[in-house]
Each structure stands twice: as structure tokens, then as C-alpha cells.
TORTORGU-121792 format. One line per 2 residues: for each residue z, y, x of C-alpha. Coordinates in steps of 0.25 Angstrom, whole numbers, plus 5000, padded with zeros to 4 digits. Each point is the difference from the previous one (the first is absolute). Example, Ala and Ser with C-alpha at 12.3 -4.5 7.8 and 13.67 -1.06 7.14 Angstrom:
5031,4982,5049  4998,5014,5006;
END
This chain:
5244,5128,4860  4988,5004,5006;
4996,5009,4990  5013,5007,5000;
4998,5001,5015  4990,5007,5000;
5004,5011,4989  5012,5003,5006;
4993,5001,5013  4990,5010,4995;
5012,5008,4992  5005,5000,5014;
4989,5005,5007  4997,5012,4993;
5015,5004,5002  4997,4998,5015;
4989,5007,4999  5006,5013,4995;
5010,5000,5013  4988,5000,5008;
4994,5012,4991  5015,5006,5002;
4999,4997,5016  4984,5005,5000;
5005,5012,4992  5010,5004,5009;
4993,4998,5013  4991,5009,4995;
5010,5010,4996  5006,4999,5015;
4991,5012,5004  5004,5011,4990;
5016,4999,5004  5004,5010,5009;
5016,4997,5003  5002,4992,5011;
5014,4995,4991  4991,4996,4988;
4988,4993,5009  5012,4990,5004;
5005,4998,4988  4987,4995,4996;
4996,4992,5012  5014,4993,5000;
4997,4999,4984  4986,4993,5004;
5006,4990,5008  5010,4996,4990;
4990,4997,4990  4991,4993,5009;
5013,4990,5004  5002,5000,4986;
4985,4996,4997  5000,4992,5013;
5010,4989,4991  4987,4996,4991;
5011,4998,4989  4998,5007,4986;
5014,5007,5004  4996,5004,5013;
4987,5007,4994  5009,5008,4989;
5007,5005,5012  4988,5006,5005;
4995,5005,4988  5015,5007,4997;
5002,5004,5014  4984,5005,5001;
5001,5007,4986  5015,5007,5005;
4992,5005,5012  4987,5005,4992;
5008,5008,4991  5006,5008,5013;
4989,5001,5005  4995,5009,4988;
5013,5007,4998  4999,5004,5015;
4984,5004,4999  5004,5007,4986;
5012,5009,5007  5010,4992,4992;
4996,5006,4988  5003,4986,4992;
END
């Protein structure tokens, strides 16, 4: 039991880990967008996946990473020009 444990905890970690990358990412993004429409978005976005993250539950932290990815990808279509 414990065994098992401990590699699904590790599994979980690294997920966790990737919504904190998406999170860091994104917080260092928040200086390059310019529309004041987009910079909420992305700040109501943020908060919704730091509740989602805030669950410590392996749903809760693919919340993030979905919500965090979704908000990303803006992010570069808006810094691209919407060219994608």
C-alpha cells in the first residue's frame, strides 16, 4: 500500500508541478499584454486555477493545468496578432 502511495503520489506531483510552471509562465507573460479586456481575462483565469490548485485533489490540479494551458494559448495568439 505504501509503495503504491508513494508512486501515485510522485505521478501526482509532477502533474502539480506543470500548473505551477503554467501559473509561473503566465505571471511572467502578464507584462507583455497590452489590452486591458485581455489582462482580465487572465487575471480572472489565474485565480480560477489557483482555486482549482488550492483543492490539492488530482482533479483540482488538471483544472489548473487545462484552465492555465487555455489562458497560455491566448496569451500567444494575442502577442502574435491572432495569426494562429
Amino acid at each position: 500500500f505504501v509503495t503504491a502511495s508513494m508512486m501515485a503520489s510522485t505521478s501526482f506531483a509532477a502533474t502539480d508541478d506543470l500548473c505551477t510552471v503554467n501559473l509561473q509562465t503566465i505571471a511572467n507573460a502578464k507584462s507583455q499584454i497590452q489590452a486591458p479586456e485581455m489582462q482580465a481575462r487572465v487575471e480572472a483565469s489565474v485565480q480560477q486555477a489557483k482555486a482549482h490548485q488550492a483543492m490539492n485533489t488530482k482533479e483540482g490540479t488538471e483544472k489548473c493545468i487545462a484552465e492555465t494551458t487555455q489562458t497560455i494559448q491566448e496569451i500567444q495568439k494575442a502577442s502574435d496578432g491572432g495569426k494562429q
